[in-house]
N, C-alpha and C positions, 0 to 999 in steps of 0.2 A: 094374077096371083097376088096375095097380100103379101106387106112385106114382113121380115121378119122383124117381132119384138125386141127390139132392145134387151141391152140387160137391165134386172132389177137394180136403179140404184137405189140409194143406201136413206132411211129414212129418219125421222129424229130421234125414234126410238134406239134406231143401228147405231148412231154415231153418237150418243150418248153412253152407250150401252161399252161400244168401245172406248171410248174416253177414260170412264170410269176402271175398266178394267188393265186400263195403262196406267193409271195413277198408283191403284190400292195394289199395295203387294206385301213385300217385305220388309218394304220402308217404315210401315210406323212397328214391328214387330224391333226394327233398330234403333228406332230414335225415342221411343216412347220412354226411357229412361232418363236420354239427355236434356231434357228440360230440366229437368228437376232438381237438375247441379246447380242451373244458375238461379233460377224462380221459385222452387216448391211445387204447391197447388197453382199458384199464379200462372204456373206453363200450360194452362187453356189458355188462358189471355194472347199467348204469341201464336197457339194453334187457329183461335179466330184469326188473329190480326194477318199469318201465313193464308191462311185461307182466303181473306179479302187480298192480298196482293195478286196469288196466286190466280185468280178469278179477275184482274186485271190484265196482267201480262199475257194470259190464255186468251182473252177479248182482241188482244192486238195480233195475235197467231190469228185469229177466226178471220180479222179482217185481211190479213194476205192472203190466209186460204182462199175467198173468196176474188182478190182483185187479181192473184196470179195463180190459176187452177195448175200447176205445176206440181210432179213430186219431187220432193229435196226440201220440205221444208224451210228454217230459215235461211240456209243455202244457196238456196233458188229465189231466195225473196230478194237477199242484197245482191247478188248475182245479174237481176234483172233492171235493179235499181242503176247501179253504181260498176258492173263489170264484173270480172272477175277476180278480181284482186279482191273485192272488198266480199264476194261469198265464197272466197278462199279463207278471208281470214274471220270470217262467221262459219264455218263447214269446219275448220281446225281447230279451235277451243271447243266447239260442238262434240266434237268426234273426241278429245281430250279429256272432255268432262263424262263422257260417257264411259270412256273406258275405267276414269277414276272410279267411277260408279260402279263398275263390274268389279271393282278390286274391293271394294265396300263387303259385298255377297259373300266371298269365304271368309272373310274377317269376322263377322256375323253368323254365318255358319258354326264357328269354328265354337264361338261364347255360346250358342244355345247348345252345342255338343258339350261342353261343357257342365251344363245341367244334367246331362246322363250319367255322365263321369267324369267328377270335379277332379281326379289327380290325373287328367291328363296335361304331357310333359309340352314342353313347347317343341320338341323334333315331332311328338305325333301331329301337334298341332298343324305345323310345315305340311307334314305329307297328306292331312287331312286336305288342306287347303290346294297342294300339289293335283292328287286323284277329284277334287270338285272341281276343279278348271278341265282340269284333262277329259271328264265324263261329259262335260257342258259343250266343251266344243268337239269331240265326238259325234253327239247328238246331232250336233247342227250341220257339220263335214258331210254328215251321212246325208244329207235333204232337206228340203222346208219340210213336207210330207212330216216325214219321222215328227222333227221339232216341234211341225203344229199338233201333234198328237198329246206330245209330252205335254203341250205348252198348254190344250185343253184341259186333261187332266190335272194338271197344278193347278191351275186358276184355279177351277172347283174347288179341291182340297183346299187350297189358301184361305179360300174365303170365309168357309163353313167354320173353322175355331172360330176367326172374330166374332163369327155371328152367337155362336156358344157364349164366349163369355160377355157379352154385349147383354146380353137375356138375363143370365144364368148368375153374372154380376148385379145385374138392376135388383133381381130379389134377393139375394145376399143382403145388400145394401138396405132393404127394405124391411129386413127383419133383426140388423146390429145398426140401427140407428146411433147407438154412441160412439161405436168403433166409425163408424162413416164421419161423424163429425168431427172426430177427435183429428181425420185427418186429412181434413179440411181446414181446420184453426189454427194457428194462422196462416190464414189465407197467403199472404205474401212474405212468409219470415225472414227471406232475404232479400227482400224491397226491390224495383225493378235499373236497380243499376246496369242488370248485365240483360238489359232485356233484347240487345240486339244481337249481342252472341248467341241467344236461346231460338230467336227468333230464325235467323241463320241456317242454323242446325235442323230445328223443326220444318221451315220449309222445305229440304230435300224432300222431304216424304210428298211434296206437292208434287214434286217435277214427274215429267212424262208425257207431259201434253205436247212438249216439244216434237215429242217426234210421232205423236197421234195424231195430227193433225192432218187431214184429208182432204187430196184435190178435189175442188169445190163440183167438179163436172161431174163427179162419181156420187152429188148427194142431190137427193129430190130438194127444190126450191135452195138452193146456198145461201143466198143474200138472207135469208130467215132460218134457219133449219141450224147453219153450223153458231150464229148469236144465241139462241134458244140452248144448243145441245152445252154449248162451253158452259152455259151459267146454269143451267139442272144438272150437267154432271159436274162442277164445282161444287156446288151445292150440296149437290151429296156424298162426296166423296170429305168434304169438310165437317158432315152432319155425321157420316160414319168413325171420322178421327175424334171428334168430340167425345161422340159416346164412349169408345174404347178406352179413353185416356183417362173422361171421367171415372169410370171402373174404377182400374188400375191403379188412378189415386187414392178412390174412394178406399180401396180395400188391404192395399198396401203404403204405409207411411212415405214420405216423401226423401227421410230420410236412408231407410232401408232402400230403397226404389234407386235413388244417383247414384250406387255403387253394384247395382243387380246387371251381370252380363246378361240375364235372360230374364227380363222383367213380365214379359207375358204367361212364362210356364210358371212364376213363382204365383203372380197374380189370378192363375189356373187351382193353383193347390190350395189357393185361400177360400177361392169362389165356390170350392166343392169339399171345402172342409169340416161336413157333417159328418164324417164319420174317416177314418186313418185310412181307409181303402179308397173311397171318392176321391181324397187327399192326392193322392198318387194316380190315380186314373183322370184327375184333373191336370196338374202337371203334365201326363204324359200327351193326352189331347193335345195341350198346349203346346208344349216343346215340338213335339211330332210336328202341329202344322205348321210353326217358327220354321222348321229344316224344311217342308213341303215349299214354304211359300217363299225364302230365301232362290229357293232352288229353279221355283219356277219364275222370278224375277230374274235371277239370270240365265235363265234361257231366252227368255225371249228379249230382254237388251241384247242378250250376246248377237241375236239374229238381226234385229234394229240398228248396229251399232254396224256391223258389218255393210249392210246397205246402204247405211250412209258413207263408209268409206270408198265402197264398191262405186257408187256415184261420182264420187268426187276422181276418182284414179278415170275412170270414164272419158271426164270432161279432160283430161290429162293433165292432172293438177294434183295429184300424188301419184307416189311409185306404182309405174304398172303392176306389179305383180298384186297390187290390192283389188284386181280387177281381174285377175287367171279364175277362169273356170274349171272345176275339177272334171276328167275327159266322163266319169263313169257317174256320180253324183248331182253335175250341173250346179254346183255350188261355190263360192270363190274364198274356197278353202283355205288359201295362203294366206288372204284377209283376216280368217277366223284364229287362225295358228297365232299370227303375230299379234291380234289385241290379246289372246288367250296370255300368252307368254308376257307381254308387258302387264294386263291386269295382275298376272302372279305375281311378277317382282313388286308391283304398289302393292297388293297385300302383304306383304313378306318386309317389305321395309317403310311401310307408313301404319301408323294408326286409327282405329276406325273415325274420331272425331277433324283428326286433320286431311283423310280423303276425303269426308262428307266437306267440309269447308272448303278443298279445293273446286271438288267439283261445283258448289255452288258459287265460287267464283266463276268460274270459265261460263256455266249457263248462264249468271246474271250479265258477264257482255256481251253474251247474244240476244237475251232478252233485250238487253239497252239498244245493240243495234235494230233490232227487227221491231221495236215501238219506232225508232228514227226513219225507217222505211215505211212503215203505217203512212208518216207526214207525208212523203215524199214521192210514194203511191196516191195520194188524193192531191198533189198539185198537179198530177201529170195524169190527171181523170181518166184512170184505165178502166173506170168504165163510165161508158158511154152518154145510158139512160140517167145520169146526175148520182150525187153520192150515195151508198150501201146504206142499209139499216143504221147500223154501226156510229158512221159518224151524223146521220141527223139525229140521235140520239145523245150522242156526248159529243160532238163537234172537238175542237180540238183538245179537251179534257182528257179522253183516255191514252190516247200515244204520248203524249206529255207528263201525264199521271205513272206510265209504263218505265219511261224514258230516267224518273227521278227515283221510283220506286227499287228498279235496275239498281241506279248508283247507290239507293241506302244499300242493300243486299252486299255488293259491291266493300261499300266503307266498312261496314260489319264484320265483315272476311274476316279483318284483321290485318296487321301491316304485312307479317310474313305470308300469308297466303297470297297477297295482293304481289307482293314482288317476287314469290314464283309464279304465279299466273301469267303475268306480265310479261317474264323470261319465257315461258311456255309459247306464250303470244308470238315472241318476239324470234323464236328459234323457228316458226312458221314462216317468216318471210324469205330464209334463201330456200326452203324448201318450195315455194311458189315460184323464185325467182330463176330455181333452177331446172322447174317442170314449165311453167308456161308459156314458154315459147314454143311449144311445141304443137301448144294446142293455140296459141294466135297467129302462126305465120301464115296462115290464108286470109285473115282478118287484116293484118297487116300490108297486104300486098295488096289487097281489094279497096284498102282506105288510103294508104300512101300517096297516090299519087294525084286522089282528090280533091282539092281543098275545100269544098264544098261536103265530103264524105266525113270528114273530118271533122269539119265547126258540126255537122251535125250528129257527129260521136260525141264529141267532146261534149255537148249542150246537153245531150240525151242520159248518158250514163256515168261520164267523167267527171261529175263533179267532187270538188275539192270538200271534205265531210265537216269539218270545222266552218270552213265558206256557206255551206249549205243551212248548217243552223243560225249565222248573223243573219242571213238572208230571210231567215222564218220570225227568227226575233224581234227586226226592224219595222219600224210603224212604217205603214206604205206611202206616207204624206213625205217621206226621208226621204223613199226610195228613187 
């Protein structure tokens, strides 16, 4: 008897395919006006400049993917590295920054409903925002099943306005050539002083990759297949925000645009304003797919975001109950309840540019660690047949390029976002300190009494993280 086929994995087309549908969502339907507070037209220049970073620190994601086929993402990567302490405290700003991120989505919701009907009050707004958390994790309480249905259907819908006014913009533009250039001149009228705040901001709409990233065993050829798929779907997921943005400025003033809650449905009503009817059925396209694609970005964080805490409660490194399976659903519902419940209160008492900042703080220190794990996985040759594509390609360039790139990100925040982040960080460690022993006391009693178990923990995974970089930075003729 032959044996049985495998399953199909996943090929460059797959996992590019997914990539880009983790990236493109709701994000640039939010951020596509905040450029333009600080830059003008100049905010393409920070959409490329996000772009290349972004297509950086995704290159050092591919390379763990590849050296530790693990699911848990960066989690799993410092985890592996360094213990568990240290992908406790990469799994906690991860899990932090995501949930900021789901409070982002009704705050957004709330400004494109707004376009429907401008006198609504700030109590509807609450309960607007109240009933879009409560429907979101609903959906997901109920199944994957359920959720991946919705979550099909949105994507599609999400997708198809940008693609309208991508098109539909270019010949607009094509045939009010004055109007296009009028607002495009001047290019930079507020010169790039604040080009890191902008810069910042805009990148959110990159993130995602963090957590699409796929165990390298589930993809035909890894060591090629997941380098290939990060930098074609970068590529176009940077070549599709170009376009959009160009639009948008092209057709709407720079000025009018930094104060538009709903930049895309007004940018809608311009691109089909031959005639007072197009005008309004442009608009409504727009607006309509702003709430579709809003909605379907968080549904599917809300289910990503849940599985990453579901992990982490797992390894017994948060409260069990993030890990209760529901008896009739099969879903770990109490998980889903409580990011629901804390994204509501960050929507209800943060605003939309200081969640996007938070949360891009907390991803930029996992990014920074998971470029420092890139180094740290190639001294300790986890694989075998000699180095991955990867680094004979940029040798030590790229985790180092990650690692700096992080800390601009990081310094941009801002001071106050940087000293909540920090506190946020910092309020993780007795939550570790008071789950972890629960999940070491076998490891502990297995190593204790050998000394030999021991120098070789300690050698293996214990390293001291400030120790670890003099060590990479020292010329070896010192050493």
């Amino acid at each position: 008897m032959q044996p049985r086929a495998s399953l199909k994995k996943l090929s460059l087309f797959d996992v590019t395919n997914l990539l880009v549908g983790a990236i493109v969502g709701a994000d640039i339907y939010v951020v596509a006006s905040l450029g333009s507070q600080y830059l003008g037209p100049a905010s393409l220049v920070a959409w490329v400049a996000a772009g290349l970073i972004a297509i950086i620190i995704a290159l050092n994601f591919a390379e763990c993917a590849t050296l530790v086929p693990r699911v848990g993402g960066a989690y799993a990567y410092a985890r592996e590295v360094w213990g568990d302490f240290a992908g406790f405290i990469v799994g906690w700003p991860l899990w932090v920054a995501e949930v900021a991120a789901l409070a982002v989505f009704p705050v957004a919701f709330v400004r494109y409903f707004t376009f429907f009907f401008p006198g609504l009050t700030t109590v509807e707004g609450v309960v607007i925002k109240v009933l879009f958390i409560a429907l979101i994790t609903y959906v997901n309480v109920r199944g994957t099943k359920m959720a991946g249905r919705a979550n099909d259907v949105l994507t599609i819908a999400k997708l198809s306005p940008l693609l309208l006014l991508i098109v539909a913009g270019v010949i607009y533009m094509a045939f009010n050539p004055a109007a296009t250039y009028a607002n495009f001149v001047p290019f930079a009228p507020l010169g790039f002083d604040h080009f890191g705040q902008a810069l910042v901001l805009i990148f959110w709409a990159y993130a995602g990759f963090e957590l699409a990233v796929i165990p390298s065993n589930e993809i035909e050829n890894p060591t090629r297949t997941i380098p290939k798929a990060i930098i074609i779907g970068m590529a176009i997921v940077t070549l599709f925000y170009l376009l959009t943005n160009f639009v948008i400025i092209g057709v709407v003033n720079w000025t009018s645009l930094q104060f538009d809650p709903a930049p895309l449905a007004i940018a809608g009503s311009v691109v089909f304003s031959l005639t007072p009817t197009l005008a309004v059925v442009g608009g409504l396209i727009l607006g309509v797919g702003a709430l579709i694609s809003v909605s379907g970005s968080d549904e599917s964080g809300t289910l990503s975001t849940s599985r990453l805490s579901y992990a982490i409660s797992l390894d017994g490194l948060f409260p069990r109950f993030f890990s209760d399976i529901h008896a009739r659903y099969g879903t770990p519902h109490k998980s889903l309840i409580a990011q629901g419940v804390l994204a509501l209160g960050l929507s209800l008492f943060g605003g939309l540019t200081q969640l996007i900042l938070f949360s891009t703080f907390n991803l930029a220190f996992v990014y920074l660690v998971t470029s420092a794990v890139v180094l740290a996985l190639r001294e300790r040759g986890r694989i075998r047949a000699g180095r991955t594509v990867i680094e004979q390609m940029t040798g030590p360039i790229l985790p180092v390029a990650g690692i700096l790139l992080s800390a601009l990100l990081i310094f941009e925040s801002g001071t106050t976002t940087v000293i909540y982040g920090l506190i946020t960080i910092a309020i993780g460690i007795p939550i570790y300190a008071f789950y972890s022993p629960r999940s070491e006391v076998a490891a502990v009693k297995a190593t204790f009494y050998s000394t030999e178990a021991v120098l070789a923990r300690v050698a293996q995974t214990q390293r001291v993280f400030l120790g670890y970089l003099l060590r990479l930075v020292t010329p070896r003729r010192q050493r």
